[in-house]
N, C-alpha and C positions, 0 to 999 in steps of 0.2 A: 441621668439627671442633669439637667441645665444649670451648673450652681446660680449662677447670677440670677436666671429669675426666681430663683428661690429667694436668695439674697433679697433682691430688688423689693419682691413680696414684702418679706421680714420685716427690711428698712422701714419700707412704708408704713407695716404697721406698727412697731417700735414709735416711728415720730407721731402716730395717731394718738396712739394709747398714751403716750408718755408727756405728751405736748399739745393734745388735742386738735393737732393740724396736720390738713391733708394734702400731702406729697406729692406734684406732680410726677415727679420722673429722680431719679436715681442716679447719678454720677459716678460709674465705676471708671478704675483703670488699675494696670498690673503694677503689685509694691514694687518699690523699686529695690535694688539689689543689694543695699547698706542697711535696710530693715528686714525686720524679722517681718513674714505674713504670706500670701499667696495674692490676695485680690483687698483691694484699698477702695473704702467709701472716702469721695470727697465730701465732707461739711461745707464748706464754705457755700456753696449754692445756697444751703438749708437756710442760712441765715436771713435771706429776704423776709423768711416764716416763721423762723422760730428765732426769739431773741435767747442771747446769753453767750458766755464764752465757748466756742469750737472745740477747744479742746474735753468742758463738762459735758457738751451736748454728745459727742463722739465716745464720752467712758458710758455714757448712759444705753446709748445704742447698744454699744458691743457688748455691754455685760447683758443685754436682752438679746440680741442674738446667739451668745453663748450657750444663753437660756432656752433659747426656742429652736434652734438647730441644728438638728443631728453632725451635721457634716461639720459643725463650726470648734475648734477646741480650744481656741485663743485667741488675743486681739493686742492692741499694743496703740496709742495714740500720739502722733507727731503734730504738732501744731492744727491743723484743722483734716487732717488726715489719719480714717481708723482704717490701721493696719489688719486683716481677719487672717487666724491662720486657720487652716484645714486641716481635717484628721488624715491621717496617711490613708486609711481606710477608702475614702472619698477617691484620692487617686485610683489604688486598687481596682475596687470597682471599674471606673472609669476604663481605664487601662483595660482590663477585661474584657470589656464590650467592645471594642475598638481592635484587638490584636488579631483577628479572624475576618474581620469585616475587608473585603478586598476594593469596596466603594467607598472608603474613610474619606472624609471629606467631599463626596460630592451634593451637591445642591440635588432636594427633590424634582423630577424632572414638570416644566409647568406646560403650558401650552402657548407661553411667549415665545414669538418665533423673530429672526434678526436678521437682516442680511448686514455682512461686513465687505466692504468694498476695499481693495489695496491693488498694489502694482501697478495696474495702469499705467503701461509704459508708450512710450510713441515707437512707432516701427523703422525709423530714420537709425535705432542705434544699439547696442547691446545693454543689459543692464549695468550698472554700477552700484558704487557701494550705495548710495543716499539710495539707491532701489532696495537695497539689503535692508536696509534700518526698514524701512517699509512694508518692506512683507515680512520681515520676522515679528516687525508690532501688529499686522492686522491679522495674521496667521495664530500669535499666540494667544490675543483678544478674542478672536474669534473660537479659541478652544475653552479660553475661562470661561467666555459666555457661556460655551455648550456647558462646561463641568459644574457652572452654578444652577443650571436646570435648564436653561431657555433651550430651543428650537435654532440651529443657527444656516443661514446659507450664505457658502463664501465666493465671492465674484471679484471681476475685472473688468473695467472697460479697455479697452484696448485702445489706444490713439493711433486709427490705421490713415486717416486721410489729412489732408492740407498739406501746407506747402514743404512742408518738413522733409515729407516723403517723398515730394515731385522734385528739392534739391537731390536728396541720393540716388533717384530714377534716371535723371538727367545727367547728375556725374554719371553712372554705370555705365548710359547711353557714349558719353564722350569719349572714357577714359579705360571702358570694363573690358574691351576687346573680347565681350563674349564670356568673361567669369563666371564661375558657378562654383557653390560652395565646396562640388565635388572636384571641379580642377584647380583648385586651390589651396586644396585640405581646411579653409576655413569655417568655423560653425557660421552660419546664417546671419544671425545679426549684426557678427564681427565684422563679415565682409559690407554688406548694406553698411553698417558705421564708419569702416574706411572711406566711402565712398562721399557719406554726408561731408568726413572733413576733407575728401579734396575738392566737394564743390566750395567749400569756405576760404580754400587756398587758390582756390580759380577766381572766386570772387574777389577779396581782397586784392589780388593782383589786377582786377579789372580795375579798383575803385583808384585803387594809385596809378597807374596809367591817366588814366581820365582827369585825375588831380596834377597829374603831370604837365598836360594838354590844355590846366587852362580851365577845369569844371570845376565847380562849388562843392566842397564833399559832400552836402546835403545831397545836391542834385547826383551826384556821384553814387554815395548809397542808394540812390531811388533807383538809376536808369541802368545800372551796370548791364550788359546786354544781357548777361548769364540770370540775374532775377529774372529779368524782363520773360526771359524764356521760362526759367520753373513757374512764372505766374501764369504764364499763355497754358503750359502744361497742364495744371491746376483746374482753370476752365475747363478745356477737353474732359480732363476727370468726369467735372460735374453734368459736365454735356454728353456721358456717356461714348465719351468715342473709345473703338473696340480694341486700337493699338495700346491707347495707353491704360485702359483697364486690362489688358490681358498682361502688362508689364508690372501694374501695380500689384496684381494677385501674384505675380512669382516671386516678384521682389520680400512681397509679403510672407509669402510660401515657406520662404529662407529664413524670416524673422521668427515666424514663431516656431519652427523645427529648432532653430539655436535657443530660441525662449523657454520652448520645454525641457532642456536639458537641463539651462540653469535652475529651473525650477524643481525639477530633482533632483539635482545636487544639494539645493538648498533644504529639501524636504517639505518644500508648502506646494498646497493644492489647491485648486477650486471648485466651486459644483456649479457653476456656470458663467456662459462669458459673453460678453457684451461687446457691440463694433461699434467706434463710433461712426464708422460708413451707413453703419442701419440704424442709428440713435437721431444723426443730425440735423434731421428733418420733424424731429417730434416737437413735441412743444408748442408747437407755431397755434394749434387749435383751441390750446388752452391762452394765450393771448387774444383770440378773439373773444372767449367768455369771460377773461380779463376785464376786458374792455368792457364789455357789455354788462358790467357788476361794479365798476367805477374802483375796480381793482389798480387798472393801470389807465394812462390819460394818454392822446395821440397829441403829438405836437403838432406845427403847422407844414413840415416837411413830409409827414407821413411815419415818421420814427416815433414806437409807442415804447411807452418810460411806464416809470413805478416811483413814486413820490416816498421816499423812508425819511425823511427828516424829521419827521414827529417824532422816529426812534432813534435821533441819534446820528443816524447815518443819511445819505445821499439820495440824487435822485440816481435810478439804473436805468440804462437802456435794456428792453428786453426783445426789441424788434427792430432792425435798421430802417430808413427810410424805401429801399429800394425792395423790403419783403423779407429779407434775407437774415437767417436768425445768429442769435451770438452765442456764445458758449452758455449765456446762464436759460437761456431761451432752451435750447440741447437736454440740461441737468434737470429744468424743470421736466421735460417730459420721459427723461429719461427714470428719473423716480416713479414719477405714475403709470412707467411702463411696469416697472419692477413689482410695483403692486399690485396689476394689474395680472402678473408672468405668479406672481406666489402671493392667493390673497392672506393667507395666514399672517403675514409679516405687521408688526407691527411699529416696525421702529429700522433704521440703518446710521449704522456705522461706516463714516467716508473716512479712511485712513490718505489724507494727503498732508503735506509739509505746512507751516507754519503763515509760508507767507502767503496762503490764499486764503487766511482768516476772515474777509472780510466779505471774500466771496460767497463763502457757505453761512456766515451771517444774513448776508441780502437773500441766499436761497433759500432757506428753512423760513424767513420772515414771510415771504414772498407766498410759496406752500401753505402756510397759516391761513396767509389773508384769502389766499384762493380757495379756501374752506375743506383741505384735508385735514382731517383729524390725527391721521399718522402721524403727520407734520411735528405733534408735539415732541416725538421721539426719537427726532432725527439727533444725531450724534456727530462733528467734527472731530476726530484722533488727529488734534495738529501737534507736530511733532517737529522738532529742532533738526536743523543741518547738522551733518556728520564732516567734520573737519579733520584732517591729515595734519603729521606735523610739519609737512612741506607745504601747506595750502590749500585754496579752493581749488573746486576741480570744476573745467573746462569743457563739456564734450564737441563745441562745434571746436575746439582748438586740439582733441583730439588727448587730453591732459587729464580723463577720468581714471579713478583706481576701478577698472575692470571686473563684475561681480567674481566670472568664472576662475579670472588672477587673482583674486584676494582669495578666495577659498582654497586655491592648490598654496599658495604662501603661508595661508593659516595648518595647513597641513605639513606643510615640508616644515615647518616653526616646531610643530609640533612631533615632528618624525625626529629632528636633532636634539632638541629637549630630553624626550623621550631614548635618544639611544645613549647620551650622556648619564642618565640616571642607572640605566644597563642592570633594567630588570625585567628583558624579555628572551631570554637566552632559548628559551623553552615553543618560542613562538614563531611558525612558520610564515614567510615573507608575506603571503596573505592576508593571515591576522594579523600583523602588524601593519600594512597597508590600512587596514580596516580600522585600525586602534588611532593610528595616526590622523586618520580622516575624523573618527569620532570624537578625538582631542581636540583638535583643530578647529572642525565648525561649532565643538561644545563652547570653544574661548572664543570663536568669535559671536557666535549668539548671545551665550551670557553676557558680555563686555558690552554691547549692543543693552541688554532689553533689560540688567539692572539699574539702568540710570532712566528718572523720569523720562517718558514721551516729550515734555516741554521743554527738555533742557537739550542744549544744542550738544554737542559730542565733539573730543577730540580724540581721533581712534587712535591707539598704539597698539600695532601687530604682537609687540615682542612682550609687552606690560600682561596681553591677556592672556598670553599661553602661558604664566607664572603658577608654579604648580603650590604655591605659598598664597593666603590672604584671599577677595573674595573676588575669585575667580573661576570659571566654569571647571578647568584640570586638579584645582584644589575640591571643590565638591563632587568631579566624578572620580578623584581620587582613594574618598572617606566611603562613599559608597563601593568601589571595587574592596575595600578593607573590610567592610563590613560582608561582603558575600563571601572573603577569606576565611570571616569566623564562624559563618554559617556552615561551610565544608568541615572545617574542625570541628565542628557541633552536629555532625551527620549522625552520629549515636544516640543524641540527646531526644527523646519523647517531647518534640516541641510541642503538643496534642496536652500534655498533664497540665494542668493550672499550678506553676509557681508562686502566682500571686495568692492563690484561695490560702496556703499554708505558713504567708507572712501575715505580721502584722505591721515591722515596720518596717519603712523603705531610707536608704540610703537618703541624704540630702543632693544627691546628683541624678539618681535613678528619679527622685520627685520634679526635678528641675526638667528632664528630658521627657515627662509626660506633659508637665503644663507646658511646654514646649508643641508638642503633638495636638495638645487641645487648641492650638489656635489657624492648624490648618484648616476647618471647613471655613471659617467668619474671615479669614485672608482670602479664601478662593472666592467670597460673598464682597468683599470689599473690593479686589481685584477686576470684578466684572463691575461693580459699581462705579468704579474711578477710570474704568476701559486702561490698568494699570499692568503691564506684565511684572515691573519696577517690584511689586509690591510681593508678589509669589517669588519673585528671585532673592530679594534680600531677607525673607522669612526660610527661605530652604538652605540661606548661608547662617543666618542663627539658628537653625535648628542644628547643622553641619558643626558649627562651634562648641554649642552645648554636646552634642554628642562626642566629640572629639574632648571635651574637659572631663569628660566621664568615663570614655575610653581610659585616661592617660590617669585617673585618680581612683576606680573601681577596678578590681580584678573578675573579668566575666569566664574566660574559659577554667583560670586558676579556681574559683570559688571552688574549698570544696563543702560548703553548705549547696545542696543537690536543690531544692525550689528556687532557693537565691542566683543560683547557677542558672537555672530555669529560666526565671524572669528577666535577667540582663540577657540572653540570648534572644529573648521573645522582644526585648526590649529594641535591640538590636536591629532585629528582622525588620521590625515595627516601621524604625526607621529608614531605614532602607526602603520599604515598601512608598513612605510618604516623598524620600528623595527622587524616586522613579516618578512617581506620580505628579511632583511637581514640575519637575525638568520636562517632563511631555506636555505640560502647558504652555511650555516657551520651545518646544520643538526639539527636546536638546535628549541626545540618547546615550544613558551609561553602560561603563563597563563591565566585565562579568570581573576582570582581572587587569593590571595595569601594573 
């Protein structure tokens, strides 16, 4: 039973019958915790409608709701706020239907289908943390989408070409004397990323010479010979010569063999990937139909634009003079490939940083006017910088915090922590290896994907392996506690219905159900808002509530045998919804800790 649209019902007709006007819509929200009730009607809306004092009009409801609803057994009114209490019955029930159900909270599944786009890294460098924050948000997005019902498919553009990659080509050529990841023991990308910052240290060394000698540093950045050659190289790329694409695909070769790895460490996947070597050239067709639909206008140089000032915004280049497309030229055709590769899809999610807001404003606008209908459902995940307490981080200066190092630090964090506590005496060097890694990337995910996508981050390694407060080792430590009580409760008939043979329930055992009733409308909100924030900080107050219930309820001691029942079922329950939510956000608990 849904109470609230029961309620909602009620309400409305309570204000019919009583006042002779009819209710648009109903104002719920949960009582707060210094009143008595379970779910609170706001008044105050009603008054546009119904004249008279909030507090008369609210004693007048709830004693008709008292009156007309099974589930209802009390009410109480605070200033324009009717407090409703619920029969303990009502839980019960509820509770019942729910404790067997191994798909508790998921979304009916629809035939909306999404693609989620994240990572998209350039091949110049290995990943770093601000790559972390990004694929644990589009990775965990893209599992609430699936668990709210939709169809999801999760992708990557890869940044395999430009000049980026013809610096670390050209360093390797100068300085590599023949490296490979195998005589150097290093993984793929690391090596390639050494390489990008020594051609940045070859270069600046050229620029101050040349400043030395007499040259304008402008003209000094422009001509330093060492550009001058990754640009020529570049060309070649485009002009298909055999040397330097047969250099680009090894170089490449190495990137993504060290990119897979971090991608399994990290535990995010994809179900399909994209080059922008074979993207770069798309677009360019749909700027001729542009044009030809008075979509975009040609200037007098031959460079065709898109007029957005009516919206607010600018004009955009979408095609250079000389033919040659630009990155938002790329993104248009790259979407209508994607439509085109899964026509199902009705919508995408771009997980990129904050400061290309303006970009994916001008492209979703852009998309519209060119008359995709999909267009309306495009989604920006912009998301804030991740900051250190030493600073921003650098990677042509060679100054990134390293994905695959933050995650062995988030583990070794978690290995000292954990042997300090010195409650693994029983655990062979393996499963501890395993536990320490499960701690580790648990605190660093959570610390990561509780705090809104919009708000920028200051990450502390040592703050999030804190096995105190809301933290990922504090939540996958309540859950290893809770499958401690489960093994002691190995005797117990969890199968017999404890609840069918109460009638009343504890005031904490009621708190820990309406607690449990608000994961499916969190996992529906969370996909709404493309929020992981919102399943993390719902799985730490359900983790408190259980934990205040734990420490003021007796579950194994009970020796009333249903009551004994139901806290254990109770239990289980949650447990089962802690697992389920932590695998929204990629995050895996323990059996024991």
């Amino acid at each position: 039973m849904n109470i609230q649209k029961v309620l909602e019902a009620q309400v409305k007709e309570a204000v019919s019958s009583l006042f002779a006007v009819e209710l648009p819509q109903v104002e719920f929200q949960p009582t707060r915790k210094d009143f008595e009730g379970d779910v609170t009607v706001v008044v105050f809306p009603m008054l546009r409608l119904v004249k008279g004092n909030p507090v008369q009009i609210g004693e007048k409801i709830g004693a008709f709701l008292k009156e007309n609803v099974e589930a209802v057994s009390g009410f109480n009114v605070v200033k324009g706020f009717l407090n409703i209490v619920l029969k303990d019955d009502y839980y019960l029930v509820f509770f019942n239907e729910i404790k067997g159900d191994t798909t508790f909270g998921m979304g009916t599944e629809t035939k909306d289908a999404v693609m989620v786009e994240y990572s998209s890294p350039n091949t110049n460098k290995p990943l770093h943390l601000g790559h972390i924050r990004n694929n644990l948000l589009g990775y965990s997005v893209a599992e609430i989408l699936k668990a709210s019902g939709k169809k999801v498919y999760k992708t990557q553009i890869i940044n395999d070409r430009g000049i980026h990659i013809c610096k670390s080509m050209l360093a390797w050529q100068r300085y590599g004397n023949g490296a490979t990841p195998e005589s150097t023991g290093l993984k793929g990308d690391k090596l390639v990323g050494n390489y990008y910052v020594e051609f940045n240290n070859a270069y600046k060394a050229e620029i101050d010479q040349m400043i030395a000698n007499g040259t304008d540093s402008k003209v000094a950045e422009k001509e330093a010979p060492i550009l001058l050659e990754a640009q020529q190289m570049l060309k070649k790329w485009e002009a298909g010569d055999e040397e330097v694409v047969s250099l680009w695909k090894k170089m490449n070769g190495w990137v993504y063999e060290g990119f897979d790895v971090t991608y399994r460490n990290l535990g995010v996947n994809f179900d399909k990937l994209y080059y922008e070597s074979n993207t770069y050239l798309l677009g360019k067709e749909f700027v001729q139909e542009g044009l030809d639909n008075d979509v975009f206008f040609q200037k007098e140089d031959g460079s065709v634009w898109i007029d957005l000032t009516d919206e607010g915004l600018d004009e955009k280049i979408v095609l250079r003079s000389d033919g040659t497309a630009v990155y938002m030229t790329q993104d248009i055709g790259t979407a209508i490939q994607r439509v085109k590769d899964y026509p199902d899809i009705n919508g995408m999610v771009y997980t990129v940083g904050n400061e290309q807001d303006y970009h994916f404003k001008v492209l979703f606008l852009i998309l519209k006017k060119l008359g995709f209908s999909w267009a309306e459902h495009l989604h920006h995940l912009s998301y804030g910088m991740v900051d250190l307490p030493s600073g921003k981080m650098k990677s042509r200066e060679g100054t990134v915090v390293d994905a695959d190092e933050l995650m062995q630090e988030m583990t070794n964090t978690a290995a000292s922590i954990s042997e300090e506590l010195g409650k693994l005496e029983d655990y062979s060097e393996n499963e501890k290896q395993g536990l320490y890694k499960m701690i580790g990337l648990g605190a660093l995910k959570y610390y990561i994907l509780k705090v809104d996508p919009k708000k920028r981050i200051l990450f502390n390694p040592e703050e999030s392996v804190d096995f105190q407060g809301n933290t990922g080792p504090f939540i996958q430590y309540t859950y290893a506690r809770i499958q401690s009580i489960l093994r002691k409760a190995e005797t117990l008939n969890l199968d017999q219905s404890g609840s069918e043979k109460l009638t009343r329930l504890h005031p904490k055992e009621k708190e820990l159900i309406k607690q449990l009733q608000l994961f499916p409308v969190t996992i529906q909100l969370a996909a709404e808002n493309y929020s992981p924030a919102l399943i993390a900080n719902y799985i730490y107050d359900l983790v408190k509530e259980f934990n205040s219930f734990y420490q003021q309820v007796s579950i194994l001691g009970e020796i009333d045998e249903p009551k004994k029942v139901l806290r254990v079922q109770l239990s289980k329950k949650v447990g089962e919804v802690i697992q389920s939510g932590f695998k929204l956000l990629g995050i895996e608990v323990p059996e024991r800790m």
